[in-house]
SEZA-474674 format. One record per residue (C-alpha): residue in three letters; x, y, z. Coordinates in steps of 0.25 Angstrom, whole numbers, padded with zeros to 4 digits, always signed. Layout:
N
alaXYZ;...
end
This chain:
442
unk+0057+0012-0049;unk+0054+0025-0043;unk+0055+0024-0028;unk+0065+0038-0026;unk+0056+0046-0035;unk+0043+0041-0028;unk+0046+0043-0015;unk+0052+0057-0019;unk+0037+0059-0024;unk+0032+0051-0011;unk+0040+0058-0001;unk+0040+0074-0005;unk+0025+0071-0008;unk+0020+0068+0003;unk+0029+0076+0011;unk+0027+0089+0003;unk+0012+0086+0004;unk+0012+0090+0016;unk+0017+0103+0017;unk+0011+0107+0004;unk-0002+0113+0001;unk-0012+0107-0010;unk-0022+0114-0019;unk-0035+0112-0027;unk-0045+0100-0027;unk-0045+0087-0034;unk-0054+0088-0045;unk-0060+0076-0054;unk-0070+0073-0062;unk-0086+0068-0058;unk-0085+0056-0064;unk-0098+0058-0069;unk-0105+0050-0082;unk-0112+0057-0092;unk-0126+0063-0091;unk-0123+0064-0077;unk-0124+0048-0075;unk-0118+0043-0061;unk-0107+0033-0062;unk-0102+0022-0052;unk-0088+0016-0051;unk-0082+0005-0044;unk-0072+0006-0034;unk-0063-0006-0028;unk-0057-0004-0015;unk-0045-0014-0014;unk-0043-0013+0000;unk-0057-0014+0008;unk-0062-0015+0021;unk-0068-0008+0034;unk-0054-0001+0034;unk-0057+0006+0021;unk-0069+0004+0014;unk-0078+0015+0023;unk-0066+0026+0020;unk-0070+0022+0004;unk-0084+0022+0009;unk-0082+0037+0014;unk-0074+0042+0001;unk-0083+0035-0010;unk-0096+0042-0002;unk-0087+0057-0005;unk-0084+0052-0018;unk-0099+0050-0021;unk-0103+0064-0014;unk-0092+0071-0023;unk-0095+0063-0037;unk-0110+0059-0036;unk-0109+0053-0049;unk-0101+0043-0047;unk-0104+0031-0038;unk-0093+0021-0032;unk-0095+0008-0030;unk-0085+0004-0019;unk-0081-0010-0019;unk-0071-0015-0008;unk-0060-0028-0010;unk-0053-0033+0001;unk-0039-0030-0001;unk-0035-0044+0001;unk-0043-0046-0013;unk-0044-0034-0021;unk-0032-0038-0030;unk-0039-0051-0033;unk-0052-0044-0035;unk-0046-0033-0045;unk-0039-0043-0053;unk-0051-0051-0055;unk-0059-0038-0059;unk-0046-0036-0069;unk-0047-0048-0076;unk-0062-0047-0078;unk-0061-0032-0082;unk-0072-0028-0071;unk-0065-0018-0062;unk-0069-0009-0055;unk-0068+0008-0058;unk-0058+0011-0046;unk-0050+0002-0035;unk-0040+0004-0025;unk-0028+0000-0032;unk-0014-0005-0024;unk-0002-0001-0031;unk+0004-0015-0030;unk-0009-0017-0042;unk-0006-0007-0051;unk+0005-0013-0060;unk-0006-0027-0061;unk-0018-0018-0063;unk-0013-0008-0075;unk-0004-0020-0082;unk-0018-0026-0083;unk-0024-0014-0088;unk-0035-0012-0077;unk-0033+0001-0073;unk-0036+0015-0079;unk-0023+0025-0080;unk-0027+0037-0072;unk-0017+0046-0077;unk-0027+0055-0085;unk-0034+0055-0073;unk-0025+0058-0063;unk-0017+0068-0072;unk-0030+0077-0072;unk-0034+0075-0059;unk-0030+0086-0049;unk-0025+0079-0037;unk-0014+0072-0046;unk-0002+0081-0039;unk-0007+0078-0025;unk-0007+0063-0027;unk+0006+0059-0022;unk+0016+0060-0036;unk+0026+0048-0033;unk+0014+0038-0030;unk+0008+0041-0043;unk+0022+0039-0050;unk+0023+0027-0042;unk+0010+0022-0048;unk+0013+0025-0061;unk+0027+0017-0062;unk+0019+0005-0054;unk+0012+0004-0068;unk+0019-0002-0084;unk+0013+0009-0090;unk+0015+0020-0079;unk+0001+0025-0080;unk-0006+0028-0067;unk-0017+0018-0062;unk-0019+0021-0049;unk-0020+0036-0039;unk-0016+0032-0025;unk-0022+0037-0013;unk-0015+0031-0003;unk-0001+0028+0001;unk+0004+0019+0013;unk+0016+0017+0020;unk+0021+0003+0026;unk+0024+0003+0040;unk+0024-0004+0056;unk+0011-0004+0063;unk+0015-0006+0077;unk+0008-0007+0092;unk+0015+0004+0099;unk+0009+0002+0112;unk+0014-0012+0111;unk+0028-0007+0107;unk+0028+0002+0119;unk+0023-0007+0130;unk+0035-0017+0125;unk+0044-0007+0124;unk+0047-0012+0109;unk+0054-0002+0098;unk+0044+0002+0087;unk+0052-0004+0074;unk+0061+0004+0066;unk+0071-0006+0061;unk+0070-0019+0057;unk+0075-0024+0067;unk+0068-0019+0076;unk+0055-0023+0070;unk+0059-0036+0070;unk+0064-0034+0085;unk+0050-0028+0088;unk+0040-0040+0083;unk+0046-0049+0092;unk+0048-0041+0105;unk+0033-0039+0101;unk+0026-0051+0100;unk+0022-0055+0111;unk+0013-0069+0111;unk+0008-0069+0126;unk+0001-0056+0122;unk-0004-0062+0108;unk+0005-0051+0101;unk+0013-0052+0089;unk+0025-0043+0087;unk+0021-0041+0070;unk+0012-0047+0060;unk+0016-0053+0045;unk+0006-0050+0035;unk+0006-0065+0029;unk-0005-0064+0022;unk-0011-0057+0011;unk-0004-0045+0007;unk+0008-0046+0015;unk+0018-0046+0002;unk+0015-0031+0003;unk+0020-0030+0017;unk+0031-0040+0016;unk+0037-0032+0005;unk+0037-0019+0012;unk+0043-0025+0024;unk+0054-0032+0015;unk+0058-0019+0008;unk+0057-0010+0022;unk+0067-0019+0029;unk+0076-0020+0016;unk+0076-0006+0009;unk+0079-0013-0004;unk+0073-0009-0019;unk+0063-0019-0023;unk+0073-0022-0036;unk+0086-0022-0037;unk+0099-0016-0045;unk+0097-0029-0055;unk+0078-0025-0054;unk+0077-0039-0046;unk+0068-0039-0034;unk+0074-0038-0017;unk+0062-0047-0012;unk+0073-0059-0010;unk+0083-0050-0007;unk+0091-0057+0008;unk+0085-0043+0014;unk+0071-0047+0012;unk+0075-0062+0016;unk+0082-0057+0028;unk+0069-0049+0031;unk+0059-0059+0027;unk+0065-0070+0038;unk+0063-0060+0049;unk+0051-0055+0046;unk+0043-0066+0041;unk+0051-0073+0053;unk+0042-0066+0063;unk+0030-0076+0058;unk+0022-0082+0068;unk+0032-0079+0080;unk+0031-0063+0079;unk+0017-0063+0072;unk+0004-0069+0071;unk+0004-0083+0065;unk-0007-0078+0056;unk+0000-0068+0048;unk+0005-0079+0037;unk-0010-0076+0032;unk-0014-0062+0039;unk-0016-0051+0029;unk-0018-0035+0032;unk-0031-0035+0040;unk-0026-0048+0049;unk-0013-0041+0051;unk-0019-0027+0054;unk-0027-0034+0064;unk-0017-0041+0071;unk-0010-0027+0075;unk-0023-0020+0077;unk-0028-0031+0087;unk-0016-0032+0096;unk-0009-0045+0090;unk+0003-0039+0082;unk+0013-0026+0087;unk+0016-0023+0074;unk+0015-0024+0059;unk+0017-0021+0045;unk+0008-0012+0036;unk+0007+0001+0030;unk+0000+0015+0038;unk-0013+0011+0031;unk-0016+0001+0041;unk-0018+0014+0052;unk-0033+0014+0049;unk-0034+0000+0054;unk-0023+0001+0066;unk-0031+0015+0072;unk-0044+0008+0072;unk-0040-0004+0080;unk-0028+0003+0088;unk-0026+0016+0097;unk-0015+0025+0091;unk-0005+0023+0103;unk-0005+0009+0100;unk+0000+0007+0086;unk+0010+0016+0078;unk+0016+0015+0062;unk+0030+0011+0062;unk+0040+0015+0050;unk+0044+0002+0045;unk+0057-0001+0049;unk+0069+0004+0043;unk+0079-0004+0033;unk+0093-0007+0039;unk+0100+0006+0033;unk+0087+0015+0039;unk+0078+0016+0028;unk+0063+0016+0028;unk+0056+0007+0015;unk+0043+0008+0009;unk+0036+0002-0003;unk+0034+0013-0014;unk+0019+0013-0021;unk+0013+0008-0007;unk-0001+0015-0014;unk-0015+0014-0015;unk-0025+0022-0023;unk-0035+0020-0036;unk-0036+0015-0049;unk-0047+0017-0061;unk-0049+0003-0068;unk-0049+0004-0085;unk-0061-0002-0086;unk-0069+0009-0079;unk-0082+0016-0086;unk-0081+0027-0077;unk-0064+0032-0077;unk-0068+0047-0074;unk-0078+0042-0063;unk-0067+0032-0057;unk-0054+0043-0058;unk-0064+0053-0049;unk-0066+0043-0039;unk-0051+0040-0039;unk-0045+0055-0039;unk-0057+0056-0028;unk-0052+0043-0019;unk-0038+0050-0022;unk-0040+0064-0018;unk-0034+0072-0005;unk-0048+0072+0002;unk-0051+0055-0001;unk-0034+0052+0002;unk-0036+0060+0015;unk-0047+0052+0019;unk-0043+0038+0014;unk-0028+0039+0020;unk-0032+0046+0033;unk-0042+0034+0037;unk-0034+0020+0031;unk-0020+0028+0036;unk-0012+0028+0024;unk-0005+0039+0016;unk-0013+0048+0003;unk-0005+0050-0010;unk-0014+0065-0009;unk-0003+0075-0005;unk-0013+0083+0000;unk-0018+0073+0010;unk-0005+0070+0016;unk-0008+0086+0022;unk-0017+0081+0030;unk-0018+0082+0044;unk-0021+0068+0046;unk-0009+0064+0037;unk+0001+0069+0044;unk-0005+0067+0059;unk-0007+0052+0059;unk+0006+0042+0063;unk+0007+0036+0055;unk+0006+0046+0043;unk+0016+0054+0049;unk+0025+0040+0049;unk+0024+0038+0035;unk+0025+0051+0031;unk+0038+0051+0040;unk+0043+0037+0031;unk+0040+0046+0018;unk+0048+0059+0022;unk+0058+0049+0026;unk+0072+0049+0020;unk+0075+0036+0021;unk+0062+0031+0013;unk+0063+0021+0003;unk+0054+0016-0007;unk+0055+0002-0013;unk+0047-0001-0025;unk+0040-0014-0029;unk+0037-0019-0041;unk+0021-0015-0040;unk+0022-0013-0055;unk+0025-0026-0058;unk+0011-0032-0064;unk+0012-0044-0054;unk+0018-0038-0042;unk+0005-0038-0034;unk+0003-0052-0039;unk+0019-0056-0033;unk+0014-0049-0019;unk+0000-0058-0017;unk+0004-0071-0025;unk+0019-0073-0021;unk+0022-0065-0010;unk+0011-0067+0001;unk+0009-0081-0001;unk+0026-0080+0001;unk+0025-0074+0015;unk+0016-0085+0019;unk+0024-0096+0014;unk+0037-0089+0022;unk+0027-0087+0034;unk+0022-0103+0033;unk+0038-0107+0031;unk+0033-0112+0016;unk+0045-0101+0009;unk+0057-0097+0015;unk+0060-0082+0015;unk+0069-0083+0004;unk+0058-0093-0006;unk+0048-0081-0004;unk+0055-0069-0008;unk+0062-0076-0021;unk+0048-0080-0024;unk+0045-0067-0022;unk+0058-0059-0031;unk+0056-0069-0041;unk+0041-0065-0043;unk+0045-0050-0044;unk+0058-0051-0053;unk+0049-0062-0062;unk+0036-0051-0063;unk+0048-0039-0065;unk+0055-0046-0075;unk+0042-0048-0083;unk+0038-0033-0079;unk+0051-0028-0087;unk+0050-0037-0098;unk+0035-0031-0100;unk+0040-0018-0098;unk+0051-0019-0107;unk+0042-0025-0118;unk+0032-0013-0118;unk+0045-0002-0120;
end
C-alpha cells in the first residue's frame, strides 16, 4: 500500500506546518439557488451526543450567518447506529446531502455508488494544499476507482489514558513496554477499593481497538510477503491470551458487553486506572477529571522499540450523489473543513485537524496531549500498518465477525486461536474476491 509515502506526507506536514506561514482565505461559492431562492440541505452527524452535538450546533449557527441562503437541517445518530442508519437510507436511495463519514465506510459507500466525487470541487477549492496531502492520497487509494469521496477534518491517534495520581500514590511505572503494561493492570487493580487495573471494550466497536492493540504489540504489516492477512499470526495469539486473559480478574465483569461511553465512564468515575482509546476522548476525561489526575500515554513499544499506529485513522465529510443541491453541500463541507471550523472542532473534542494551518495554533501545540502525539509523529521509530479499509466488506468483518468474536473469547465460547482464524479467513476470502474484481475491470 502506501504507508512510507503517507507518513512522509503525514510527518513533514504536520511538522512543517508548524513553523511555516499560510496565506489567503478559503473561498467558496454561496450555494445559492436561482432568483435568489434560499435552500436547505441535510446533514447527518454519525457520532452524536451531549459531547458533540452543541459544538455542531455552534458551527452550523456561523455557517448560516456566513451563507444565509442556505439553511441545514442537522440530524444526529448515535454512533452505535449510524452505519445501520446510512445503509438503510442507501438501499432506499433517500440520503441525506452531507454526513460525517468514517474512513473504515468509504471503500462500502463508493462500490455502492452513494457518494458524489468531490475532486472538481476540491481541485478548485482554495484550502486544498493546506489540507493534509498524504491523508487525501490515503483516501483516494481507500477507494476502486481512486476518486476522492470524502475531505477529512480531523485525525486521531491511538493511545493510554491513564490515572496518574493513582500511578503516583502506588508508586506504579506509567507503561512503556508491554510488559510493563501488563505488569501495571494488576499491580493496579485493587478490589477492596472497587478499582480495576484496565478495562476491555467487549462490546460494540471494540474490533476497532483490539486491532490497533494487536498491531501496537506486534509491529507486523497487516499482509504478508505471500498478501495473506497476520491476524492468526502466533504474535497476535500470544497477545490475545494475555490480553483478553485480564477479563473479569483485572477488569470489570461488564466489559464483555461495555461499549465507548460505558468504558469512558468506568475511567472518568474512578473504577478503572487505565484504558485504551484514541486523544479524542480528552473532551470527555477534562470534564469529569482534574488535569493532575489523568495523563495520555504512548502505547507501549513493540519488542524491538517501535511505536505502531493504524494509517487512515480519519474522519471528515462526504456529499451523497443523490443531492439537489451539490454546490450548496461542497460549501457547507469546504466550510466544516476550513482552518477557522478544524480549530474549533479539534480544540473542543481533543483530536488532531488535517488544516496545516491549525496545527499553528497556540492551543495545538499547548495541550498534552497534542504535544504527545505530535512527539509519536516526528518520531523516528513510527510505523504505519495498513488495513484493508478498501475492501467493500471490511467494516462488515469488523461489527459482524470480529466483535461478536471478542465476546465469545471473553465468555470462553471460542479459543483465541477459533477467533482469529475466523477472523483471517474473513479478510483473505473478501481480499481474494477484491482482486478478482479488480483484476476483471483492468
Amino acid at each position: 500500500m502506501f504507508s512510507k509515502i503517507a507518513k512522509m506526507f503525514l510527518v513533514t506536514g504536520l511538522l512543517l506546518s508548524l513553523v511555516l506561514t499560510g496565506c489567503g482565505q478559503s473561498t467558496t461559492g454561496g450555494g445559492q439557488n436561482k432568483a435568489g431562492e434560499k435552500v436547505t440541505i441535510v446533514f447527518w452527524d454519525e457520532n452524536a451526543g451531549p459531547d458533540r452535538t452543541p459544538y455542531y450546533q455552534e458551527l452550523i449557527k456561523k455557517f448560516e450567518e456566513k451563507y444565509p441562503a442556505i439553511h441545514v437541517e442537522y440530524v444526529g445518530l448515535p454512533k452505535s447506529g449510524a452505519k445501520q442508519k446510512m445503509d438503510a437510507a442507501i438501499a432506499a436511495n433517500d440520503m441525506p446531502d452531507v454526513s460525517g463519514i468514517q474512513t473504515s465506510w468509504l471503500a462500502d459507500f463508493s462500490a455502492r455508488g452513494a457518494l458524489l466525487p468531490l475532486d472538481s470541487f476540491y481541485e478548485k477549492w482554495a484550502d486544498k494544499d493546506k489540507i493534509n496531502p498524504g491523508i487525501i492520497q490515503s483516501n483516494r487509494n481507500m477507494t476502486l476507482d481512486k476518486k476522492l469521496y470524502q475531505i477529512p477534518n480531523t485525525m486521531n491517534l491511538e493511545c493510554l489514558w491513564y490515572r496518574a495520581d493513582w500511578y503516583n500514590e502506588a508508586s506504579v511505572k506509567a507503561p512503556e513496554t508491554w510488559d510493563e503494561f501488563f505488569v501495571a493492570v494488576e499491580k493496579m487493580t485493587d478490589k477492596d477499593k472497587n478499582r480495576y487495573g484496565f478495562s476491555i471494550r467487549g462490546g460494540n466497536g471494540g474490533s476497532f481497538q483490539l486491532q490497533r492493540m494487536m498491531y501496537a504489540y506486534s509491529g507486523l504489516n497487516y499482509f504478508d510477503a505471500n498478501e495473506k492477512t497476520t491476524i492468526n499470526d502466533p504474535k497476535h495469539i500470544e497477545f490475545l491470551k494475555k490480553y483478553l486473559g485480564l477479563y473479569k480478574t483485572y477488569t470489570p465483569i461488564s466489559d464483555v458487553t461495555n461499549g465507548y461511553k460505558e468504558m469512558v465512564a468506568g475511567f472518568d468515575t474512578g473504577a478503572v486506572a487505565l484504558v485504551q482509546h484514541n486523544i479524542g476522548s480528552y473532551s470527555e476525561h477534562s470534564k469529569a477529571l482534574k488535569p493532575g489526575q489523568y495523563a495520555p500515554l504512548i502505547l507501549p513499544k513493540t519488542a524491538d522499540g517501535r511505536f505502531v499506529q493504524e494509517s487512515g485513522n480519519t474522519l471528515g465529510y462526504g456529499i451523497y450523489k443523490t443531492t439537489k443541491n451539490p454546490e450548496a453541500a461542497w460549501t457547507f463541507v469546504s466550510f466544516l473543513c476550513s482552518q477557522e471550523s478544524q480549530s474549533y472542532w479539534n480544540q473542543k473534542i481533543g483530536q488532531i485537524p488535517t488544516h496545516l494551518d491549525s496545527l499553528k495554533e497556540p492551543w495545538a501545540k499547548e495541550l498534552p496531549h497534542m504535544q504527545m502525539a505530535l512527539k509519536v509523529l516526528s518520531d523516528s521509530n513510527l510505523k504505519f500498518y495498513d488495513p484493508p479499509m478498501y475492501l467493500p466488506d471490511y467494516r462488515s468483518i469488523l461489527d459482524q465477525v470480529v466483535d461478536p468474536g471478542i465476546q465469545g473469547v471473553m465468555t470462553g465460547k471460542k479459543t483465541v486461536e477459533e477467533f482469529l482464524n475466523d477472523w483471517a479467513n474473513a479478510i483473505n476470502k473478501s481480499r481474494d474476491k477484491y482482486d478478482k474484481m479488480v483484476a476483471g475491470k483492468k
